[in-house]
C-alpha positions as CSV (number, residue, x, y, z in Angstrom):
1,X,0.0,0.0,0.0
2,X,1.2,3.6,-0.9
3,X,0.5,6.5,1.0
4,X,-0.3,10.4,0.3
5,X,-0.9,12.7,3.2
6,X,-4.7,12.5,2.1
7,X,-5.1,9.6,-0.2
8,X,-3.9,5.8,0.4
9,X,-3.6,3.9,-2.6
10,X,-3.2,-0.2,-3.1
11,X,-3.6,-2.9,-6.3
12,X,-5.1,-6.0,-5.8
13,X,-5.3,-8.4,-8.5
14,X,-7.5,-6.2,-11.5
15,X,-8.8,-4.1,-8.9
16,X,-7.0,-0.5,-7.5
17,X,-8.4,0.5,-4.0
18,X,-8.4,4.2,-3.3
19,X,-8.9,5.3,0.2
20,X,-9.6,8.8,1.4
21,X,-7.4,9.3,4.7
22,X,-8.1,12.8,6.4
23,X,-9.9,11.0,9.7
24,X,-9.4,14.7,11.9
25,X,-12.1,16.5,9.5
26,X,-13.9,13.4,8.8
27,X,-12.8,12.9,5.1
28,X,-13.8,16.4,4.2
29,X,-12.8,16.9,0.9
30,X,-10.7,19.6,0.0
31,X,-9.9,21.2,-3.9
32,X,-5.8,19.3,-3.6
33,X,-7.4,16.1,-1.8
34,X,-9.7,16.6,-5.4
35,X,-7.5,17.6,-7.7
36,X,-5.2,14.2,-6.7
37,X,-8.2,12.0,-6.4
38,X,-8.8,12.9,-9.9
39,X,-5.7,12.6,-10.8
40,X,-5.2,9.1,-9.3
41,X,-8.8,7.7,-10.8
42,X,-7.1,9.0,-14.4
43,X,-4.0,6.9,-13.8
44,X,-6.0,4.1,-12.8
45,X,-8.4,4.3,-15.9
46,X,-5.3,4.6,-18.5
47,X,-4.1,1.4,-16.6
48,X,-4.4,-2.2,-18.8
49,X,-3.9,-4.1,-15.5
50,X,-6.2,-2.0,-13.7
51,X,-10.4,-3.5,-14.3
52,X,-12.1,-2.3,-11.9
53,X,-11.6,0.9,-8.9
54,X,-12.6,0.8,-5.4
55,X,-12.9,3.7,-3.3
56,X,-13.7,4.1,0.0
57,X,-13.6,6.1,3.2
58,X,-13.2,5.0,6.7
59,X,-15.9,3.1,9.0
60,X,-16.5,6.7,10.4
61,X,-16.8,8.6,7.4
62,X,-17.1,8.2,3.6
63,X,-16.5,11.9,3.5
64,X,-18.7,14.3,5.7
65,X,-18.7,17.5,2.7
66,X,-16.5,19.9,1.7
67,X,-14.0,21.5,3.6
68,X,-15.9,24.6,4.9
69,X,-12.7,26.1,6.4
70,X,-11.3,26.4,2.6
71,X,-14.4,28.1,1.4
72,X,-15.4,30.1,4.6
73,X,-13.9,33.8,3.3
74,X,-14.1,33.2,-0.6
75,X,-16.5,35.2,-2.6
76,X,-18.1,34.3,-5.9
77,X,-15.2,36.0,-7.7
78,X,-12.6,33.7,-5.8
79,X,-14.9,30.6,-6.1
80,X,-15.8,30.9,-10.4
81,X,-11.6,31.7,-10.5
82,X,-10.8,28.2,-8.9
83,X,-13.0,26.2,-10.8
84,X,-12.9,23.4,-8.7
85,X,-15.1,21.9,-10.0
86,X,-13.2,21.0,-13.3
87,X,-12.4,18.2,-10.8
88,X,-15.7,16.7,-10.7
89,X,-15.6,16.4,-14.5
90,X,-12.4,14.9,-15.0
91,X,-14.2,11.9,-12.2
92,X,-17.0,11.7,-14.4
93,X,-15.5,10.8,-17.3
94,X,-13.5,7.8,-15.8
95,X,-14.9,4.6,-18.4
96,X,-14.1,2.2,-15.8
97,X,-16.5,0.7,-13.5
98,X,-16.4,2.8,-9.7
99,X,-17.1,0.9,-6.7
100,X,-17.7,3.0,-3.5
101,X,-17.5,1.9,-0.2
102,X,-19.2,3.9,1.7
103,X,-19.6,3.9,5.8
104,X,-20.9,6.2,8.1
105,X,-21.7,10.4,7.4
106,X,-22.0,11.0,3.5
107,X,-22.9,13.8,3.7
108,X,-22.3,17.4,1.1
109,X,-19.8,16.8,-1.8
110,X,-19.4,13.8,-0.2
111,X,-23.4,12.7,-1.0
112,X,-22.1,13.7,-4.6
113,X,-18.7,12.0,-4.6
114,X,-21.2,8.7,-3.7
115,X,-23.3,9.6,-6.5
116,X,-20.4,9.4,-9.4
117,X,-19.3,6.4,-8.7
118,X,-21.3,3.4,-10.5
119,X,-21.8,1.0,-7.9
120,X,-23.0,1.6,-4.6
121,X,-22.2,-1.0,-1.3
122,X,-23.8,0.9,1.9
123,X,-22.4,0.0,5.5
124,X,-25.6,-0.1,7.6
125,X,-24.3,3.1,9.7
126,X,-24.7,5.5,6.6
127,X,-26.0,8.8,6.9
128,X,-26.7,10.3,3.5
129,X,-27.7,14.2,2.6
130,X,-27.2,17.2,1.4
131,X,-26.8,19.7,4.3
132,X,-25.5,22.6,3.0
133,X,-28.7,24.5,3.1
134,X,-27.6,25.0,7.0
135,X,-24.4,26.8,6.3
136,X,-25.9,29.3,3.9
137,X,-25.2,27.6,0.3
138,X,-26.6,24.6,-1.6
139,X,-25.0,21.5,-3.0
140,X,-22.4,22.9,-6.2
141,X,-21.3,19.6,-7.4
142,X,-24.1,17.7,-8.6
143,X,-26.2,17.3,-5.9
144,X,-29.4,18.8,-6.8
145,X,-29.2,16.9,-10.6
146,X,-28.1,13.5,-9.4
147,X,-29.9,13.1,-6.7
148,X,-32.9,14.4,-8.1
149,X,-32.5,11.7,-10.7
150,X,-31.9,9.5,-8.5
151,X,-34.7,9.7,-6.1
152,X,-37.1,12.1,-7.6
153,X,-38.5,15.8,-6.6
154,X,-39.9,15.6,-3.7
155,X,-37.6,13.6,-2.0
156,X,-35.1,15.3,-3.7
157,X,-36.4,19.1,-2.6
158,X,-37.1,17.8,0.9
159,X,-33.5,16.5,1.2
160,X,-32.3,19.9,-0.1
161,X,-34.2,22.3,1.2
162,X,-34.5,21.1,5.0
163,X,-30.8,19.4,4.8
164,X,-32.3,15.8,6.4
165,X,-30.3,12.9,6.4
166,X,-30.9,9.5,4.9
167,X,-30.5,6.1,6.8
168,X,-28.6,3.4,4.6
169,X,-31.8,1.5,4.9
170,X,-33.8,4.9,3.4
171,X,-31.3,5.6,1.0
172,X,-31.3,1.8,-0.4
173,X,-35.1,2.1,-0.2
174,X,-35.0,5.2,-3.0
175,X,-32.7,3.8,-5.3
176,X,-29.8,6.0,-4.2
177,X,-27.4,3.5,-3.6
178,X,-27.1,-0.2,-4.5
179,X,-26.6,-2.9,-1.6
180,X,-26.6,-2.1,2.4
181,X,-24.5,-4.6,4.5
182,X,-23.8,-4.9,8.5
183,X,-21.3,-2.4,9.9
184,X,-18.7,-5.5,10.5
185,X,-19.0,-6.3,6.6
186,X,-19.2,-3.2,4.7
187,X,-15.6,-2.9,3.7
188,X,-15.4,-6.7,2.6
189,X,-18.6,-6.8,1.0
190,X,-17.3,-3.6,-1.3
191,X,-13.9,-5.8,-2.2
192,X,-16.4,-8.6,-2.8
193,X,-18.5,-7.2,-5.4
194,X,-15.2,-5.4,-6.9
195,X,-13.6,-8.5,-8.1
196,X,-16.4,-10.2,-9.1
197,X,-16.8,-7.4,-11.6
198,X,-13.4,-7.2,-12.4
199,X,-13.7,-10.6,-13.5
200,X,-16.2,-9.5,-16.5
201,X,-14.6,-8.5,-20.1
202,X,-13.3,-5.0,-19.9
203,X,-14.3,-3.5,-22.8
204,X,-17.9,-5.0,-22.2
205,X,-17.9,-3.0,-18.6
206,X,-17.0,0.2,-20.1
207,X,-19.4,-0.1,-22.8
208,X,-22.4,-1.0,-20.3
209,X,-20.8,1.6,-18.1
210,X,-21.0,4.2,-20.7
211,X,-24.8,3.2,-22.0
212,X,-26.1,3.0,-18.5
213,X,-24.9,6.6,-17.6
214,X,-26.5,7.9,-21.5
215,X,-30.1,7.1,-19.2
216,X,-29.4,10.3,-17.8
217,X,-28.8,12.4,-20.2
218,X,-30.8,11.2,-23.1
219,X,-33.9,10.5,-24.6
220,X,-35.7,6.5,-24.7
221,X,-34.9,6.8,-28.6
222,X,-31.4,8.3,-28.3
223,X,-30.1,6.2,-25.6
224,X,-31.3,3.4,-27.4
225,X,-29.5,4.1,-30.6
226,X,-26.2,4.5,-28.9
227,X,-27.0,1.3,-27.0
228,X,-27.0,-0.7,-30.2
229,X,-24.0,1.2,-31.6
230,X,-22.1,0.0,-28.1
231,X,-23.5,-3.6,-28.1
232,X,-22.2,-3.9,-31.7
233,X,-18.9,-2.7,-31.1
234,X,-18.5,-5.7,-28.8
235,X,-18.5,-8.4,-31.5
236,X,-14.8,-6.9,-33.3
237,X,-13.6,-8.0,-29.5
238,X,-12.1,-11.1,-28.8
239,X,-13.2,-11.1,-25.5
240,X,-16.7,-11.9,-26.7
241,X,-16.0,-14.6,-28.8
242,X,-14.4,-16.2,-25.6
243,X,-17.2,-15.6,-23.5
244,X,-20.1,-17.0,-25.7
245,X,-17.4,-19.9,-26.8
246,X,-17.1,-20.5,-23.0
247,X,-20.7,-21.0,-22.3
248,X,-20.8,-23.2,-25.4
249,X,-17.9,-25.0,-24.0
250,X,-19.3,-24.7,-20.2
251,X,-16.7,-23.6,-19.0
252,X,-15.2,-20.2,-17.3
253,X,-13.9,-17.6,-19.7
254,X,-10.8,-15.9,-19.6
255,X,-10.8,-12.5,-20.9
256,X,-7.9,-10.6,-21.8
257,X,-9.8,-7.2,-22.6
258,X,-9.3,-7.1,-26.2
């Protein structure tokens, strides 16, 4: 395992595990702690070794906002001139599958950290929201869009507007995230459901990745189209002659991601 003042970093097997590490503000993300994150998620995504990436907090906290303390004297001027959130777009265009881990408060930009990545596994202790109506500001990085689509308006507005948090148990409830596990289990449940992923064809996962995400954006008809065009693509690969000649064959396949 490698270590960053703010980010601990470790491979294992197809799978890179990125863990948030600033336990005395409870994970509160900062724009360097972003701008590295980002940083390390690229690295990871150019990576042929590298199938899946898992990233997680501690049992304590996934990562309980922003840092407030390096926004607290800014004005609008100082906030449009750092751009952080540049950041946030470089994350969302990682193509490879995101596992998050998430335990305990979720709360802020972390609520919308939880939101990019692509699958979801909850520790039972969760608390999910979007409190930043109680400091004066509202969520910047995705929060009201995501979540909206993720949950709906009114649940969505309520959330927002009177900064309540969601149980895991809620949250799973809505939709918001994917699978909620005891507190003893949520870190190897996360590592679980990574490999088992990272044992599917590569270029298959980014290609699903890519046509589940289009739901957002696009229209029935549009997301359709480019869902063909993806599904396509997949027969030049060798990986799925493999696959179907494996489940001719019964057998496991191996897949090489090409």
């Amino acid at each position: 395992m490698s270590e960053q003042t703010h980010l601990l970093t470790e491979v294992d097997g197809h799978v890179a595990i990125i863990s948030i590490n600033r336990p005395k503000v409870l994970n509160a993300l900062n724009l360097e702690l972003m701008q590295d994150l980002a940083g390390l998620l690229e690295s990871y995504d150019a990576d042929d070794s590298i199938r899946v990436i898992l990233l997680a907090g501690s049992e304590r906290a996934w990562a309980a906002g922003a840092d407030i303390g390096d926004m607290a004297t800014a004005t609008r001027k100082d906030m449009e001139s750092r751009d952080q959130f540049t950041q946030w777009e470089r994350i969302k265009s990682i193509k490879k599958p995101i596992v998050a881990a998430v335990s305990g408060f979720a709360l802020g930009g972390g609520c919308e950290l939880m939101m990019h990545c692509d699958v979801i596994i909850c520790s039972e202790t969760a608390k999910i929201g979007q409190p930043e109506i109680n400091i004066g500001v509202m969520p910047g990085a995705g929060g009201t869009q995501r979540l909206t689509r993720a949950v709906g308006k009114a649940l969505a507005m309520d959330i927002v507007l009177s900064g309540r948090f969601l149980s895991a148990k809620e949250a799973l409830a809505y939709g918001l995230v994917s699978r909620v596990v005891p507190r003893e289990h949520w870190m190897d449940e996360a590592k679980r459901v990574a490999h088992a992923i990272a044992t599917k064809a590569p270029i298959s996962l980014r290609n699903a990745k890519e046509s589940v995400l289009n739901s957002e954006e696009q229209s029935l008809s549009a997301g359709l189209v480019r869902e063909r065009q993806l599904f396509y693509e997949l027969f030049d690969t060798e990986d799925q002659k493999e696959g179907m000649s494996a489940f001719i064959e019964k057998r496991r396949p191996s897949f090489t991601g090409k």
